[in-house]
C-alpha positions in Angstrom: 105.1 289.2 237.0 103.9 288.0 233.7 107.1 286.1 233.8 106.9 284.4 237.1 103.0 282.9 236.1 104.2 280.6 233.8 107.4 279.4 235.4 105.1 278.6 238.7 102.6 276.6 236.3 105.8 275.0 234.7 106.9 273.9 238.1 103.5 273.2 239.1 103.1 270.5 236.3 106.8 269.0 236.9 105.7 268.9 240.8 102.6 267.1 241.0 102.3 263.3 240.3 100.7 262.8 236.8 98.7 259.8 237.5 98.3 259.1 233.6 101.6 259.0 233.3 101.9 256.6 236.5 99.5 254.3 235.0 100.9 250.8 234.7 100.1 249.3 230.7 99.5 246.0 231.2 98.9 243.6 227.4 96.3 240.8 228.1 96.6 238.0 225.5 93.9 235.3 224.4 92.8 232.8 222.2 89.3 232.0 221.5 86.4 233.7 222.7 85.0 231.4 225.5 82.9 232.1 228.0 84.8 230.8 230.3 88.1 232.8 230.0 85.5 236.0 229.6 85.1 234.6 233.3 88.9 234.8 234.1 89.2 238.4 232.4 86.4 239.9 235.0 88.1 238.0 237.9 91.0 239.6 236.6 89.7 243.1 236.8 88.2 242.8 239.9 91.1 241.4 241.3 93.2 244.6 240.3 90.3 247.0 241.9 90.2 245.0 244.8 94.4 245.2 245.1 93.8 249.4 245.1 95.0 249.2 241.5 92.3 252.0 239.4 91.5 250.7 236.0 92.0 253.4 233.8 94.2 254.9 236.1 96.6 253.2 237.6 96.1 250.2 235.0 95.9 250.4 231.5 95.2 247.6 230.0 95.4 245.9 226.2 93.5 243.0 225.6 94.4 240.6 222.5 91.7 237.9 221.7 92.8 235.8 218.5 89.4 234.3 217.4 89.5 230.4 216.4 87.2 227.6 216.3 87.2 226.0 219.3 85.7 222.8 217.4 88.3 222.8 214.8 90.1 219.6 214.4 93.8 219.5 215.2 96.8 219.5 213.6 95.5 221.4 210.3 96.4 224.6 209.0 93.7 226.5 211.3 95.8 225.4 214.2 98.9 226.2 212.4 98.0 229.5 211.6 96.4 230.8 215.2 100.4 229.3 216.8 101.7 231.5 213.9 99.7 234.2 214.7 100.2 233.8 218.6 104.3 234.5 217.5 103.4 237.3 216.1 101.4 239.2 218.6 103.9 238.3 221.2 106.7 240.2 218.8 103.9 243.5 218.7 103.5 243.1 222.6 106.9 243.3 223.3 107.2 246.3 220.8 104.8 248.0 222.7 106.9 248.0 226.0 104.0 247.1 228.5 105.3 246.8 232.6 103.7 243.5 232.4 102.1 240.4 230.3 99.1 238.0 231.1 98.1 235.1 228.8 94.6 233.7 229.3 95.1 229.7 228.4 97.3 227.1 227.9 97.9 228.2 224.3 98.3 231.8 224.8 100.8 231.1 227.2 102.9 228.3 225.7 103.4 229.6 222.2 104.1 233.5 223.5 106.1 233.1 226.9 109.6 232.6 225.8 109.5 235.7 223.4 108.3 238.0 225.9 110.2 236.6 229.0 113.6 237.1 226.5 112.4 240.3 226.2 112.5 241.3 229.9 108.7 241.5 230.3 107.2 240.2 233.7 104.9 237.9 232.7 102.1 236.1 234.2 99.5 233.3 232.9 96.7 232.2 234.1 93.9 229.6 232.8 96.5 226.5 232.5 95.7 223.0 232.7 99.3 221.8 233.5 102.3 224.3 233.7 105.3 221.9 233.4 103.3 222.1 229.5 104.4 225.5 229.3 107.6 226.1 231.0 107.2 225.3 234.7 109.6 223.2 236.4 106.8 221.9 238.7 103.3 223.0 239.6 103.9 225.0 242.0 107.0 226.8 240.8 107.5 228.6 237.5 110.8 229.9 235.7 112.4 233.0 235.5 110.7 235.5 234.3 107.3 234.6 234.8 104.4 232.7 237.2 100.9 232.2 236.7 98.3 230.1 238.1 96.5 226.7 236.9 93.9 224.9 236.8 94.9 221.6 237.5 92.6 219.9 240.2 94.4 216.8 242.1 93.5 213.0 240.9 93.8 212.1 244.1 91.4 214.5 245.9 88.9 214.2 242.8 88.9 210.2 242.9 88.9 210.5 247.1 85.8 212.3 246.6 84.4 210.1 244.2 85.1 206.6 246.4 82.0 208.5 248.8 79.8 208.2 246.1 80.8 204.8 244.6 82.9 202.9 247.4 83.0 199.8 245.4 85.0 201.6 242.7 88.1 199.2 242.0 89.1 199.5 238.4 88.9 202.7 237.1 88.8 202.5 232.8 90.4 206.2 231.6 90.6 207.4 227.7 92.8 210.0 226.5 94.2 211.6 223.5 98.0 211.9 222.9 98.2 215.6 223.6 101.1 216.4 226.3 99.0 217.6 229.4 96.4 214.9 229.1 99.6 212.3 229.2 100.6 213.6 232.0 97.3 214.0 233.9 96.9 210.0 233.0 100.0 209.0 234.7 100.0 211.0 237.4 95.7 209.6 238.1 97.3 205.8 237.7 100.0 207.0 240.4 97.5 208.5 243.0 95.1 206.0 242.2 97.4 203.2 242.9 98.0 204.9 246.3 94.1 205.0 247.0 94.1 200.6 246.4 92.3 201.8 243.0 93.6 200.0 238.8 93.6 202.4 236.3 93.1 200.9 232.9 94.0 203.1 230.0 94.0 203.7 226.6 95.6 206.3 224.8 93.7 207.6 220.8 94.7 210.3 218.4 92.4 213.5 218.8 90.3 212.1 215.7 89.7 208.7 217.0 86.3 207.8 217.5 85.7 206.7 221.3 83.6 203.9 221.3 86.2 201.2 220.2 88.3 202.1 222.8 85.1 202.4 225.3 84.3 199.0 224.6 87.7 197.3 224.8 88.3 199.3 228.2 84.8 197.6 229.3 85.8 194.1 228.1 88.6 194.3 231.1 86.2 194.7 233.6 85.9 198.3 234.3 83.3 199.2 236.8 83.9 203.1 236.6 84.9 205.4 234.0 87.1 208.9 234.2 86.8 211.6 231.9 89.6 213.7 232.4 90.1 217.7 231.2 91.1 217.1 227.5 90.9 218.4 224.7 89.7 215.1 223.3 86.1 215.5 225.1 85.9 219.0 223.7 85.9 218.5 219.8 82.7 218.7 217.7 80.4 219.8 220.0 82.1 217.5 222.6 81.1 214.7 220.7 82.9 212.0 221.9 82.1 212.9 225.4 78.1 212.2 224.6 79.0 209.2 222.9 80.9 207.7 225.8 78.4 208.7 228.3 75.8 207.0 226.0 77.4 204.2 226.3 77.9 203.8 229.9 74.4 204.7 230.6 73.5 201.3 228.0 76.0 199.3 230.3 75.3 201.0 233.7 78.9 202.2 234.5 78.8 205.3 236.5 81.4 207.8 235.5 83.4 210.6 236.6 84.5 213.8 234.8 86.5 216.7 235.1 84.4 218.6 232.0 81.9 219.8 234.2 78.3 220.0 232.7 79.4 220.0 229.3 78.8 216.7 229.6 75.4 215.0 231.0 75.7 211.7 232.5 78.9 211.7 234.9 77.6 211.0 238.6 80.3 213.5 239.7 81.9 216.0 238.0 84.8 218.7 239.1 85.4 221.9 237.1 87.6 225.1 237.4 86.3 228.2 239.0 87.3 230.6 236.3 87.1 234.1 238.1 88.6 232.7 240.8 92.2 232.2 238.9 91.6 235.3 237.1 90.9 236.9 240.8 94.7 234.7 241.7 96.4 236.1 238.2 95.9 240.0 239.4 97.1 239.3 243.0 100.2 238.3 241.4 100.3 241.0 238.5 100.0 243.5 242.0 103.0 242.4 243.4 105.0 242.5 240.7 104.1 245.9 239.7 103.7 247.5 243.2 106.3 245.8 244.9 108.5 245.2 243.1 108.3 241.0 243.5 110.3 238.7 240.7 107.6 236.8 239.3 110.0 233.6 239.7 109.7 234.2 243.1 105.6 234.0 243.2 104.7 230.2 243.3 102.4 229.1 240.9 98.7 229.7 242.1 95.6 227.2 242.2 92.3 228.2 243.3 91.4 227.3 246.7 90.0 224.0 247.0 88.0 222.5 243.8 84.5 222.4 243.2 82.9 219.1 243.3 79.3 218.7 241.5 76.7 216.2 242.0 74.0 214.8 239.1 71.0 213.6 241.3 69.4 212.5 238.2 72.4 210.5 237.2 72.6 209.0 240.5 68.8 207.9 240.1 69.3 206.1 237.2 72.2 204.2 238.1 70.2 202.8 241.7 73.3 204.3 243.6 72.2 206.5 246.9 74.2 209.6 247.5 75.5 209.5 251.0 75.0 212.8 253.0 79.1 213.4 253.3 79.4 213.3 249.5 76.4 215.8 249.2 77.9 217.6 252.1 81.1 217.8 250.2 79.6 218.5 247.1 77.2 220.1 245.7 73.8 218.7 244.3 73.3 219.8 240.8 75.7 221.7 238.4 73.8 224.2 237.3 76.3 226.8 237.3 78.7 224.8 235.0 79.9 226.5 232.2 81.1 224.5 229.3 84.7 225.0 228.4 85.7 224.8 225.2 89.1 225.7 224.4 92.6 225.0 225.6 
């Protein structure tokens, strides 16, 4: 008898479902500690309770945050070092043999993805201003190995929107810096705006540039609206150049546009991400990859459903323009609940 006890706890053990050992380890990698991205991480969670996926239990999760300055100028050795040290973390990842991979940002993602994809890891980002930047063949499909979801809001629906609020808008002025998604975002607004009967005039400056040379020469052309797009450019020093610009404008009376958000006070309207949201969108994938068993090249890239529009009353009042009822319908009246984002 004293024999039989321990074989039936022995099979008992091997019988029942450890759910420890079921758990799925998932690695969560980030750079900078934003609020913002803080935002996608709790979307993230909750978006893996609300999938019937435990945390603690039936998700383990890692989470890597590689502190920077968000205000750092580029292209030094700061920057150097945090790519460097993205490399690396991507090599201890991998080592640690999670089921799955989620990058928070555009850096995260493009500087870890091919190492961890190579290494057979599903992998999933989330946070990204423009996936062709890192890897996608589009923006709504990915590459093998790996999906996400991005942030990119539509020039054309953002500058639609606008046209409620300022329907003499003909020649839009738009300044941005040299980096890859910004580019992109510029050719893609002169495109759509074309489309819309709208001129965008542009003009490209290195990240350090000063902006109010290039304000004033895009105002000498006969700009009657100005477009801050999400870049990087707007973000540095505090967003510095951001302030200066809407300074300007304000001293001219040109309304303006942005897709910062209320990091910046001035723009009539203004767009930004909702950050829980595509954390929220990042999980749904990372579910059915892990529970059933989904490629993640088969998942199309993710946006949040429909962007936020946000109105500034106070601007509005100062440049004499009335806000029609459909814009404020559309939008809404103050932004408030902006967060500044400050990293990429």
């Amino acid at each position: 008898m004293k024999k039989i006890i321990p074989a039936i706890v022995l099979l008992f053990v091997f019988l029942v479902p450890s759910r420890a050992a079921a758990a799925y380890q998932i690695e969560v990698l980030q750079v900078s500690r934003l609020d913002t991205y803080e935002e996608a991480y709790q979307g993230l969670l909750r978006g893996f309770e609300r999938n019937g996926l435990s945390l603690g239990n039936d998700v383990q999760i890692n989470r890597t945050i590689i502190d920077t300055r968000p205000e750092a100028e580029p292209y030094t050795w700061e920057n150097l070092r945090t790519l460097m040290k993205v490399k690396m973390i991507a090599g201890e990842i991998i080592d640690r043999k999670p089921q799955l991979v989620i990058t928070i940002g555009t850096i995260a993602t493009k500087y870890s993805r091919i190492k961890i994809v190579k290494a057979g890891i599903p992998f999933v980002f989330t946070c990204v201003e423009f996936p062709e930047t890192v890897g996608c063949s589009s923006k709504t499909f990915s590459g093998q190995g790996f999906t996400g979801v991005t942030m990119y809001v539509d020039p054309r629906d953002f500058i639609r929107t606008a046209r409620l609020g300022l329907p003499d808008m003909k020649k839009l002025g738009m300044i941005h810096s040299d980096d890859d998604y910004a580019v992109a975002y510029m050719e893609e607004a002169k495109k759509m705006a074309a489309d819309l009967g709208l001129e965008v005039v542009s003009r490209e400056v290195n990240l350090w540039e000063p902006i109010n040379p290039a304000a004033e020469e895009l105002l000498s052309q006969g700009v009657d609206t100005f477009f801050i797009p999400f870049d990087r450019y707007y973000r540095l020093k505090d967003f510095e150049r951001g302030k200066a610009l809407a300074g300007i404008l304000s001293a001219h009376r040109i309304p303006c546009i942005s897709s910062m958000g209320k990091s910046i006070k001035g723009p009539l309207i203004s767009t930004f991400p909702d950050f829980t949201a595509m954390g929220g969108l990042a999980a749904d994938q990372a579910a059915k990859i892990l529970t059933q068993g989904v490629k993640p090249e088969d998942l199309p890239v993710a946006t949040p459903q429909g962007p936020a529009f946000f109105v500034d009353v106070e601007a509005s009042r100062k440049l004499g323009i009335e806000i029609p009822v459909q814009l404020l319908q559309t939008a809404k009246p103050d932004a408030k609940q902006l967060v500044p984002h400050k990293g990429g």
